[in-house]
C-alpha positions as CSV (number, residue, x, y, z in Angstrom):
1,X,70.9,114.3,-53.9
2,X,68.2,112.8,-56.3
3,X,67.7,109.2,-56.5
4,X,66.5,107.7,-59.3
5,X,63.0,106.2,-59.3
6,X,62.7,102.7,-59.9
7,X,59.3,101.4,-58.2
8,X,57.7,100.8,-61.7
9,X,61.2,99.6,-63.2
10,X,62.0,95.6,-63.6
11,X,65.3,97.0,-62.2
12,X,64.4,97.5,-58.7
13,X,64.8,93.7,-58.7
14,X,68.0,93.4,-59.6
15,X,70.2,94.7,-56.6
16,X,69.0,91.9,-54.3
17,X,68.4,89.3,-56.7
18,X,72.0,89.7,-57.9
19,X,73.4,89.5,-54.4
20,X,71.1,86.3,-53.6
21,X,71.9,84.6,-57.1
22,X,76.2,85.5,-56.2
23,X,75.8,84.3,-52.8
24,X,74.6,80.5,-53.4
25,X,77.3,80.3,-57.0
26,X,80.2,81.9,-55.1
27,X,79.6,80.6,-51.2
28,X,81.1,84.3,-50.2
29,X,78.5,86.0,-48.4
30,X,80.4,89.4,-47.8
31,X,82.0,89.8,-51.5
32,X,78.2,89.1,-52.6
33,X,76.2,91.6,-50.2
34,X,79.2,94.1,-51.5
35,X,78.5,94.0,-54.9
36,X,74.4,93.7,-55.0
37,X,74.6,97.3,-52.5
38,X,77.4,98.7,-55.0
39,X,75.4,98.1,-57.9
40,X,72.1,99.3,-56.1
41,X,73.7,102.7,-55.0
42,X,75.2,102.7,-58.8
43,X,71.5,102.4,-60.2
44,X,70.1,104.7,-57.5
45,X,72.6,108.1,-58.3
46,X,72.5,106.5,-62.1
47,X,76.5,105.8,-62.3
48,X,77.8,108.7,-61.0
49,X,80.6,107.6,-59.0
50,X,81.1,110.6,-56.7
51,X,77.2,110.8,-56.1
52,X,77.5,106.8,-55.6
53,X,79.9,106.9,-52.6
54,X,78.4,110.4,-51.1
55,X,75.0,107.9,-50.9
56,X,76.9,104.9,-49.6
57,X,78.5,107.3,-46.7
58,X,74.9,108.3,-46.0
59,X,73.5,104.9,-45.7
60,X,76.0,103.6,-43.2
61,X,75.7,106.9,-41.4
62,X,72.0,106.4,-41.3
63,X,72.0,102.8,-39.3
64,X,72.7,104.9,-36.3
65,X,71.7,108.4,-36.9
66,X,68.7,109.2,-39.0
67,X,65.8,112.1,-38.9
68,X,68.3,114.6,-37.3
69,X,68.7,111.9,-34.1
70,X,70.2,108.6,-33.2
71,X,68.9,105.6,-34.0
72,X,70.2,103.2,-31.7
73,X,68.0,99.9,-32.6
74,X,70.6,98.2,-35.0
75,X,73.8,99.1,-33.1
76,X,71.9,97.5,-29.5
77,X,71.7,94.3,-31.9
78,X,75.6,94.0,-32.6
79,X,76.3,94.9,-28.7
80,X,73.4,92.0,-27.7
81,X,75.7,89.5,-30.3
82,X,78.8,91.1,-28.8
83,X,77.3,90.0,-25.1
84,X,76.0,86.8,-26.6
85,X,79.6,85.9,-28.0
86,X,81.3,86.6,-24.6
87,X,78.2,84.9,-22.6
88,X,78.8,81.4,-24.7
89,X,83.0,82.1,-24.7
90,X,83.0,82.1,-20.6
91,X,81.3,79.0,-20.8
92,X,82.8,77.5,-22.5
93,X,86.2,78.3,-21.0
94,X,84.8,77.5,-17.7
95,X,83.7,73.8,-18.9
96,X,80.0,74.6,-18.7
97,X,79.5,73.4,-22.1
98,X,81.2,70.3,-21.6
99,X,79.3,69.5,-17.8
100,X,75.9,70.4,-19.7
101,X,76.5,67.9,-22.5
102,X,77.8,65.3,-19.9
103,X,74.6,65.3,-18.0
104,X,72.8,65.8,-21.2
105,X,73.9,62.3,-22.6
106,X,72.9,60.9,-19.4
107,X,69.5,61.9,-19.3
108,X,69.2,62.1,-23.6
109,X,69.2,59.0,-25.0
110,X,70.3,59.7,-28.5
111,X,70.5,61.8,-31.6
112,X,66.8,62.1,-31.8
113,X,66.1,63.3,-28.0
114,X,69.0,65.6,-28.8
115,X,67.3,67.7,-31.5
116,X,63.9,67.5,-30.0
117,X,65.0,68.9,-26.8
118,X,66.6,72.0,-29.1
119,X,63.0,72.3,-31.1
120,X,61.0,72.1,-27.7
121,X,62.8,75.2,-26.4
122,X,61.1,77.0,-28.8
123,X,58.0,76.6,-26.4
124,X,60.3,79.2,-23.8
125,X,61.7,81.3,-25.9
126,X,58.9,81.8,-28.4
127,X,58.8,86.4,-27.3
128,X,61.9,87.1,-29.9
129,X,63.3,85.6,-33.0
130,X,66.5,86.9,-32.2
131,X,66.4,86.1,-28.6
132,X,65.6,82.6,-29.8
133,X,67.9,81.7,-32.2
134,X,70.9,83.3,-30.3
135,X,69.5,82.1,-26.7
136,X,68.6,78.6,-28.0
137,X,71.9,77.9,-30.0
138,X,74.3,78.5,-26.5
139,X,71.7,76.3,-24.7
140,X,71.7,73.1,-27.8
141,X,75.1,73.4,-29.1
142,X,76.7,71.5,-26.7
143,X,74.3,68.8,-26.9
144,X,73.8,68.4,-30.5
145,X,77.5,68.6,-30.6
146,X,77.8,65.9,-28.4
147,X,75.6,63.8,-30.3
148,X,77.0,64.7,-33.3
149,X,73.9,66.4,-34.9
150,X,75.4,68.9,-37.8
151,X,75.7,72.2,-36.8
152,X,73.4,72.7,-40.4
153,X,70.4,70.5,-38.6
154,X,70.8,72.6,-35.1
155,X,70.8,76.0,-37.3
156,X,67.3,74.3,-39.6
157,X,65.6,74.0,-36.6
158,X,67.0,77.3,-34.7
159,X,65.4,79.4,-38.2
160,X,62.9,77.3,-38.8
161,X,61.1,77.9,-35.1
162,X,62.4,81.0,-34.5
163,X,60.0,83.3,-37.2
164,X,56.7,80.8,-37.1
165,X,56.6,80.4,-33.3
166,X,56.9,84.4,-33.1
167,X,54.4,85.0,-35.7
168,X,51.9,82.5,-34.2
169,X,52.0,83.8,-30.6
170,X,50.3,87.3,-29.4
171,X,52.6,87.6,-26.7
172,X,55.9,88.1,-28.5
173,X,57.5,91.2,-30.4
174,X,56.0,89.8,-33.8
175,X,52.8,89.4,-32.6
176,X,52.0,92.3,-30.7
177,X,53.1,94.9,-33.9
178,X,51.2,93.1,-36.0
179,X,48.4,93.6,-33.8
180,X,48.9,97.1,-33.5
181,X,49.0,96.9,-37.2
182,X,45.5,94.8,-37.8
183,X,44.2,97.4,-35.4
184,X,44.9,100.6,-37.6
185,X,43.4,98.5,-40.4
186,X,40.4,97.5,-39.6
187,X,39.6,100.8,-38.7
188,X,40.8,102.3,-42.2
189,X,38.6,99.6,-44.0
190,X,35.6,99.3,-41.6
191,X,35.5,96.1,-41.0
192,X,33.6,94.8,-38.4
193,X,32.6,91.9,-36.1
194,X,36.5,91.3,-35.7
195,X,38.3,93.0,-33.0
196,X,42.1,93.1,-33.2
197,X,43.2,89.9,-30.9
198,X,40.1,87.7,-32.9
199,X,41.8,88.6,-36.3
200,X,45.0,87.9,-35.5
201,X,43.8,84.8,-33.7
202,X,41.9,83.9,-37.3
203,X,44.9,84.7,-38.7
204,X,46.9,82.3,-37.1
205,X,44.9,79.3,-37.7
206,X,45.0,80.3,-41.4
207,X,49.0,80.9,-41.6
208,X,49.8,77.6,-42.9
209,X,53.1,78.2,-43.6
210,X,53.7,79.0,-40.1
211,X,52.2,75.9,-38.6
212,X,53.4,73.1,-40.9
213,X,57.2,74.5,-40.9
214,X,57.2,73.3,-37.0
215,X,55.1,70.2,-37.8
216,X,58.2,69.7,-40.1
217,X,60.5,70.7,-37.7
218,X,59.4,67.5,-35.5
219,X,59.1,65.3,-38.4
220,X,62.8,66.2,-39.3
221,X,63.9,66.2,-35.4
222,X,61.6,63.0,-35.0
223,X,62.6,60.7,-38.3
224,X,65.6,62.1,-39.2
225,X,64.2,63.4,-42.5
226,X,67.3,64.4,-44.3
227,X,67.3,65.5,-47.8
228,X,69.2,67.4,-50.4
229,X,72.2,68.9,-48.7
230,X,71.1,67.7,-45.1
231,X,71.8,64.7,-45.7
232,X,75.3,65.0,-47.0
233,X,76.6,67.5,-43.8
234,X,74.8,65.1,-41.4
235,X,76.9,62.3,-42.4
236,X,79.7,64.2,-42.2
237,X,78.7,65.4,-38.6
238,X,78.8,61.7,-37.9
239,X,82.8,62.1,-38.3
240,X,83.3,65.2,-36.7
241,X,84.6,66.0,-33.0
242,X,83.9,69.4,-31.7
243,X,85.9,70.2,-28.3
244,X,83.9,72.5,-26.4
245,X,86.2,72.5,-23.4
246,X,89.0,73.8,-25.5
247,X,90.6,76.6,-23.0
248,X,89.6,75.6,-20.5
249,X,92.6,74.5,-17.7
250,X,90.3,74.8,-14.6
251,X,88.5,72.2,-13.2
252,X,85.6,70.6,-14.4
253,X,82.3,72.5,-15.5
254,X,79.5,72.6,-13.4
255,X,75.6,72.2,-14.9
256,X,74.3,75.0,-12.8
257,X,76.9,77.2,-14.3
258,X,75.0,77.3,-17.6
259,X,71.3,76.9,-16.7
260,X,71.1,79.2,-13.9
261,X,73.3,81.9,-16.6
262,X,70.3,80.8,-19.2
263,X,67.6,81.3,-16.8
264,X,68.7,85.0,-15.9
265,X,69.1,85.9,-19.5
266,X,65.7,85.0,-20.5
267,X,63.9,86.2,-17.5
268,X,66.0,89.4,-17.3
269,X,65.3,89.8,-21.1
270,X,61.4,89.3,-20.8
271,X,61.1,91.4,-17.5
272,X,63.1,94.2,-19.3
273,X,60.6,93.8,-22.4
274,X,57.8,94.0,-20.1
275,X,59.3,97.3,-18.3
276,X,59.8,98.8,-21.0
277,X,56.7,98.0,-22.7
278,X,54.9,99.6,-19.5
279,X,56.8,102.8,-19.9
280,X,55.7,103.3,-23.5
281,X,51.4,102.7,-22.4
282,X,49.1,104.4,-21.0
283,X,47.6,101.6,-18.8
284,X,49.5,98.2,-18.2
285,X,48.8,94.7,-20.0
286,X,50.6,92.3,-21.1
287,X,49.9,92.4,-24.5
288,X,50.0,96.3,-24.5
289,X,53.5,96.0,-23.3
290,X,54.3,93.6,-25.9
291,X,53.2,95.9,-28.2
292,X,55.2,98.6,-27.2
293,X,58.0,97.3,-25.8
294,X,61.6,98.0,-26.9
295,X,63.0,95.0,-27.8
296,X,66.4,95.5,-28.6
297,X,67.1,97.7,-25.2
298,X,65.8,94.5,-23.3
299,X,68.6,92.1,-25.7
300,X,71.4,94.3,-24.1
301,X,70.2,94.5,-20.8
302,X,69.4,90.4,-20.8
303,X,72.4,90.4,-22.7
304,X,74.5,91.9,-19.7
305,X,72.7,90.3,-16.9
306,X,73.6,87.3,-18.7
307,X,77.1,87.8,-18.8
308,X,77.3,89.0,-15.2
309,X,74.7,85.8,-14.1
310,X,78.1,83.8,-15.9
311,X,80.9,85.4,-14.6
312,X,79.3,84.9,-10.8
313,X,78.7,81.1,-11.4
314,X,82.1,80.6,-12.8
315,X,84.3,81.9,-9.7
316,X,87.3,79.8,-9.3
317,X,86.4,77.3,-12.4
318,X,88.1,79.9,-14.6
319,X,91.2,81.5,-13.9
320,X,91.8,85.2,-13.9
321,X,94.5,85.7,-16.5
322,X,92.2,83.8,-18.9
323,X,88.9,85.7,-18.2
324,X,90.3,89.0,-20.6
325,X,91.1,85.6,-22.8
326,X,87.7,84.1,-22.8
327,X,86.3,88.0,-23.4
328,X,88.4,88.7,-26.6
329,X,87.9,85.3,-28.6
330,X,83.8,85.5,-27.8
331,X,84.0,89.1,-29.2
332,X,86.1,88.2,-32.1
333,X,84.0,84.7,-32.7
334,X,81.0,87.3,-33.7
335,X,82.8,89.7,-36.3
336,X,81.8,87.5,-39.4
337,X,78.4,87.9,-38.1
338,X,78.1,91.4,-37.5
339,X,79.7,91.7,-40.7
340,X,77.2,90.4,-42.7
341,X,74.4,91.6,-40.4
342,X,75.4,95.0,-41.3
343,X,75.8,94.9,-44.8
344,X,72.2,93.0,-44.9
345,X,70.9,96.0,-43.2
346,X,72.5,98.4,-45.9
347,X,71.5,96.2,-49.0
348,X,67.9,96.2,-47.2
349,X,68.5,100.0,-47.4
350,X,69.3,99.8,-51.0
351,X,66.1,97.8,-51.4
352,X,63.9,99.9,-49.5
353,X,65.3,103.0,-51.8
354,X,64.9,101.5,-55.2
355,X,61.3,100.3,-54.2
356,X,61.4,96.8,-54.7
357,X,58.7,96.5,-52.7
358,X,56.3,98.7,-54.8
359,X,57.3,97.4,-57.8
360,X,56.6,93.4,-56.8
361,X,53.2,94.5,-55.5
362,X,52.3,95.4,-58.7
363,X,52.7,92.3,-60.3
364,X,49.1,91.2,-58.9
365,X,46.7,92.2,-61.7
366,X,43.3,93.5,-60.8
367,X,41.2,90.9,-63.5
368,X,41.8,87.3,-61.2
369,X,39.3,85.6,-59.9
370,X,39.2,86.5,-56.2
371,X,39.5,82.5,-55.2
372,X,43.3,83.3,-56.8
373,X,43.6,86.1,-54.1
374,X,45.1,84.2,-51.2
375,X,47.7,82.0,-52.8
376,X,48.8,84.9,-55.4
377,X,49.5,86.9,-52.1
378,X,51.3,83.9,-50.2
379,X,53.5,83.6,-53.3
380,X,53.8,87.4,-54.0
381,X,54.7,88.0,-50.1
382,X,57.0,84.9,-50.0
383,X,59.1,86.6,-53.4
384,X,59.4,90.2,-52.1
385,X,60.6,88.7,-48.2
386,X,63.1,86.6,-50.3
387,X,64.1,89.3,-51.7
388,X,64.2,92.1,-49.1
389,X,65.2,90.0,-46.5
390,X,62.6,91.3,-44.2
391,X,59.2,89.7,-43.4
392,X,58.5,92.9,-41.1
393,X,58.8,95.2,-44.1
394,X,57.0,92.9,-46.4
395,X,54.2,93.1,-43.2
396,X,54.5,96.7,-43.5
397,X,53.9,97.0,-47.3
398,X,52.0,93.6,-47.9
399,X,49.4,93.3,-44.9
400,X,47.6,97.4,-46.1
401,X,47.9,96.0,-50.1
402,X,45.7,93.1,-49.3
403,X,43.2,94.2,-46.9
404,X,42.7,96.6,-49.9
405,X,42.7,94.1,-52.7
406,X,40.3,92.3,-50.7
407,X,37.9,94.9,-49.5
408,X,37.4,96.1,-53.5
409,X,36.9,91.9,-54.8
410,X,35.2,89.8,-51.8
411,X,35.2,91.3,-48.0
412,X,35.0,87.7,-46.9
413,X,38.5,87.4,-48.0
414,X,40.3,89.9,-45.6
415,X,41.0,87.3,-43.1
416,X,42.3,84.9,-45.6
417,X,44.1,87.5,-47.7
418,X,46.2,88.9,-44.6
419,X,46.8,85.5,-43.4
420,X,48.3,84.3,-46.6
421,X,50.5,87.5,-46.4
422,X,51.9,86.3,-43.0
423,X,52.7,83.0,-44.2
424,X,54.5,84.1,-47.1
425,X,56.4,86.8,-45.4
426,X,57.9,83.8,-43.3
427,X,58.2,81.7,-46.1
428,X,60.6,84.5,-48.1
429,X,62.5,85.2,-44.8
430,X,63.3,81.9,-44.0
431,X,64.9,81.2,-47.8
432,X,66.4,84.3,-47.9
433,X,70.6,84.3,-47.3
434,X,70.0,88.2,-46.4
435,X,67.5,87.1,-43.9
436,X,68.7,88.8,-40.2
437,X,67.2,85.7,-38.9
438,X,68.5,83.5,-41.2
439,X,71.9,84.9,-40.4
440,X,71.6,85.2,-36.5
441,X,70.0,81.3,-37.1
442,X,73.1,80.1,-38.5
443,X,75.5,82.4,-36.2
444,X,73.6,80.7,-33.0
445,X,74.8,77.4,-34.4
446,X,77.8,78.5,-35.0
447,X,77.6,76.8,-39.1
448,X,78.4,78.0,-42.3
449,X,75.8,80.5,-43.4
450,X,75.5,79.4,-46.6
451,X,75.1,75.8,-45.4
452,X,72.4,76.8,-43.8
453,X,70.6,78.4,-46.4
454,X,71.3,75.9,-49.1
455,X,70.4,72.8,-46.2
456,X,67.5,74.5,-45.3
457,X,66.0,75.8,-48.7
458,X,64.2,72.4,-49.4
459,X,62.2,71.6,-46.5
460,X,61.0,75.2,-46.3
461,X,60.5,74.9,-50.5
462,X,58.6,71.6,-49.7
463,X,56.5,73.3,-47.0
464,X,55.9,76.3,-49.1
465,X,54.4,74.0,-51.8
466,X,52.2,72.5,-48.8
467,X,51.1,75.8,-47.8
468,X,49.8,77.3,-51.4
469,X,47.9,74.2,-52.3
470,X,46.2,75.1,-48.9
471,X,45.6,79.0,-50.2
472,X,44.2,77.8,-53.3
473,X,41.9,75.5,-51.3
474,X,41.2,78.3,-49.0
475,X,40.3,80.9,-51.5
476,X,38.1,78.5,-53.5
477,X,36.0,77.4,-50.7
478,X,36.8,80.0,-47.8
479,X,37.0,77.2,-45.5
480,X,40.2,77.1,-43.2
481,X,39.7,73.3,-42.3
482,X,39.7,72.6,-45.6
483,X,42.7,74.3,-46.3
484,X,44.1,73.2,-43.5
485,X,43.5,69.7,-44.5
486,X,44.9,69.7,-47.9
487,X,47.9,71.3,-46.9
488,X,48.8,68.4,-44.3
489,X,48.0,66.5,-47.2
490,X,50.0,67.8,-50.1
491,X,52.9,67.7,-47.0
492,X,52.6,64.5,-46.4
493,X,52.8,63.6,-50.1
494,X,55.7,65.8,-50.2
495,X,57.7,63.8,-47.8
496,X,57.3,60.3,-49.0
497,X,58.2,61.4,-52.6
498,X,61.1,63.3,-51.5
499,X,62.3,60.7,-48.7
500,X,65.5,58.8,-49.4
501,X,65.9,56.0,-47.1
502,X,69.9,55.9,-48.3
503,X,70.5,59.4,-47.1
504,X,68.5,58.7,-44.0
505,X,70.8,59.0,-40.7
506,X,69.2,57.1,-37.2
C-alpha cells in the first residue's frame, strides 16, 4: 500500500496537533487519541476508506509483530503495568498502605515532608522513567494521601523527576543510549578532544531544562508553590478522604510488608537490567550494560519478583478467597491506562509515518546567526516532543540535525547545540498529554490524566521560559555559567511574578 508523503506538507502537523488541541477542550483522552489516528491514517491512504482500515489493522498488528518477527517491547510494558496494578492492589488489601502511611505521619511531620520524601526518591530510582514513576507512585501514594497532597501535585513531581533525573544520569536507560548515540556522532563529524562520557557529561551541565525542572520540583514540594490549576485541585485535596484500606478485612498492615516488596522490585529490576545488559556486550561494565540492556524484560521480571516479594510478606494478613479479589481489581484498575498507552503508541505511529518529524526540522532556516542556534533548537525540539509524544524519537531525529547544523555554522557549538536538543526533548515530553511518561506519571498517582497535564503545563511552561533565556545567553557568549546563571535568574523572576499568596496552601 502507498502512503502518502507528507514530510514537506504543513499537514504532517495536523494528526497530533488535533488530537492534543481535542484532548485539553473535550477532557476525553481516548475519544481524542481516536480521532487524531483516524484522521492521520485518512491523510496517509488519502481518504480511501478500505485502504484506511487495511493500514489501521497493520498498525496495531505492528506493536507486537514487525520486520517478519515479534516485537515484544510494548506488550512487556502493559504486562509490567498489569504486575504493577496487582503489586499496589495486594497491598493495599493486605493494609500495607494504610501501616506505611501510619508510620509515615509519625516520622513526617506535615504536607511539606510528605512531598519531599516523594521528590527525594527520585535519587533511588533515577535508572528508568517508567520504573520511576510507576515504582515511586505505590511507594508515595499512601503518604501524600494521608496528608492530603492532591493526587495532581504527587503525579507533577512523579513526571517532573522522572524524564530530567534519567536524562542527567549516565547510568540509566536514557543515558546510556544517548551515549551510544553521541558515540556514533562524533565519529561521523570528527570531532575531537571529547570522548563519549565527557560530552554527555558537558551536556548535562548545559541541559537547563533538565536541571531547573527539579530545582522547581523542590521549590514547589518546599513552598507550596501552587499556581494555575494546582492551586484549585490542592484545595480540594484539602477535603478529600482517600481509604486505602478499603478491602481489606484482615488484620492490620504491617510496614515491612511494603518496603521489603519495594526493595525487591527495584533491586530485582536493576540486577535484571544489569544481566541483561552483560548478555548483549562483549566485555562487562556498568555503563556498557546500561547501554545495552533490555529494559522492558527487566520491568516484567522486577515486576514479578515484586508481586511474589508481596504475596510472601502478606501470609495470613489477607485472606485467601480475597487474594483472586485483590488480583482482578489491580488488573482492572490499569485498563484506562493501557488504553491510552496504546493508542499513544499508534498515533506516535501515525506521526512517525506522516513525518512530522522531518517536516518541523525544517522550519530552522539556514541564514540565522549561529548565537540563535541553541535556543531555536531548544524550542524546535521542545515543539516536535510535544507533538510526537516522544523525547527518544525527537533524540533520534533531533541530536544528528544539530550536530550537523552546527558543524557547517560554528564547531564550538556542538556541545551547546545537542545540549539544547536534550532539554527541549524533555521540555515537549513533559507537556505533552500523548507523553508515555506523562501518562504512566499520572497512572502512578492514580489522577486524572488530563489533570495532570493541564496542573502541570505551567510550571514546566515557566521553566521552559527559564531555560531559553539561558540558550540565548549560551549561544551569544558560549559560556555555560553564564547561561546557567541567567536561567536561575529569569526562574526566579518567574516565580515571584507568577506567585499568588491567595492560592498558596501550607
Amino acid at each position: 500500500m502507498h502512503l502518502i508523503d507528507y514530510s514537506h506538507s504543513f499537514l504532517s502537523v495536523v494528526p497530533p496537533f488535533l488530537a492534543l488541541a481535542l484532548a485539553v477542550i473535550t477532557r476525553r483522552v481516548l475519544l481524542s487519541l481516536g480521532i487524531g489516528i483516524l484522521v492521520g491514517v485518512a491523510f496517509l491512504v488519502g481518504g480511501s476508506p478500505i485502504d484506511g482500515l487495511t493500514h489501521l489493522k497493520d498498525m496495531v498488528v505492528g506493536l507486537t509483530w514487525a520486520d517478519g518477527d515479534w516485537s515484544l517491547g510494548k506488550p512487556k510494558i502493559l504486562i509490567f503495568l498489569l504486575l504493577l496494578g496487582i503489586f499496589t492492589s495486594l497491598l493495599t488489601f493486605s493494609g500495607s498502605n494504610q501501616a506505611f502511611a501510619d508510620w509515615a505521619k509519625q516520622h513526617i511531620k506535615g504536607r511539606r515532608g510528605a512531598k519531599m520524601l516523594t521528590a527525594c526518591l527520585v535519587f533511588v530510582t533515577f535508572i528508568d522513567d517508567y520504573f520511576h514513576s510507576l515504582a515511586v507512585g505505590a511507594i508515595a501514594r499512601p503518604v501524600t494521601d494521608k496528608f492530603k497532597v492532591s493526587r495532581a501535585k504527587l503525579a507533577y513531581i512523579l513526571d517532573s523527576t522522572a524524564a530530567p533525573m534519567c536524562v542527567l544520569m549516565p547510568v540509566s536507560s536514557w543515558g546510556a543510549s544517548i551515549i551510544a548515540t553521541l558515540a556514533g556522532l562524533l565519529v561521523t563529524y570528527h570531532i575531537t578532544g571529547y570522548t563519549p562520557m565527557g560530552t554527555f557529561v558537558a551536556m548535562s551541565l548545559m541541559n537547563y531544562y533538565a536541571l531547573f525542572a527539579l530545582i522547581m520540583v523542590f521549590v514547589v514540594a518546599w513552598f507550596s508553590f501552587d499556581i494555575g490549576s494546582m492551586a484549585r485541585l490542592e484545595k480540594a485535596a484539602l477535603q478529600e478522604t482517600h481509604d486505602e484500606s478499603a478491602g481489606s478485612d484482615g488484620p492490620k498492615g504491617r510496614v515491612y510488608a511494603l518496603i521489603i516488596p519495594v526493595l525487591v522490585l527495584i533491586a530485582s529490576t536493576v540486577s535484571a537490567m544489569i544481566y541483561t545488559g552483560a548478555q548483549a556486550s562483549e566485555t562487562f561494565t556498568i555503563l556498557g550494560a546500561f547501554e545495552n540492556t533490555d529494559v522492558n524484560t527487566s520491568l516484567v521480571f522486577g515486576g514479578t519478583c515484586g508481586v511474589l516479594a508481596v504475596v510472601l510478606c502478606t501470609l495470613g494478613t489477607i485472606k485467601a478467597a480475597d487474594y483472586p479479589k485483590a488480583v482482578r481489581q489491580g488488573i482492572s484498575s490499569m485498563f484506562g491506562a493501557i488504553t491510552i498507552l496504546i493508542l499513544a503508541w499508534l498515533i506516535s505511529t501515525v506521526v512517525s509515518e506522516m513525518h512530522t518529524g522531518d517536516y518541523l526540522s525544517t522550519l530552522v532556516a539556514d541564514n540565522i546567526h549561529p548565537g540563535f542556534l541553541p535556543v531555536i533548537l531548544f524550542l524546535l525540539a521542545s515543539v516536535m516532543a510535544f507533538a510526537t509524544g516522544t523525547s527518544w524519537g525527537t533524540f533520534g531525529i533531533m541530536l544528528p540535525i544539530a550536530a550537523a547544523m552546527a558543524v557547517k555554522v560554528d564547531a564550538s557549538l556542538v556541545i551547546p547545540c545537542m545540549s539544547a536538543v536534550m532539554a527541549g526533548a524533555v521540555c515537549g515530553d513533559h507537556c505533552s498529554p500523548i507523553s508515555d511518561t506523562t501518562i504512566l506519571s499520572s497512572t502512578g498517582a492514580h489522577c486524572n490524566h488530563i489533570d495532570h497535564v493541564t496542573s502541570q503545563l505551567p510550571y514546566a511552561l515557566t521553566v521552559a521560559g527559564a531555560a531559553a533565556a539561558g540558550y540565548l545567553v549560551l549561544g551569544m557568549t558560549q559560556s555555560a555559567w553564564l547561561g546557567f546563571f541567567t536561567t536561575g535568574v529569569v526562574m526566579t523572576a518567574l516565580i515571584f511574578i507568577l506567585k499568588d499568596k491567595k492560592g498558596k496552601v501550607a
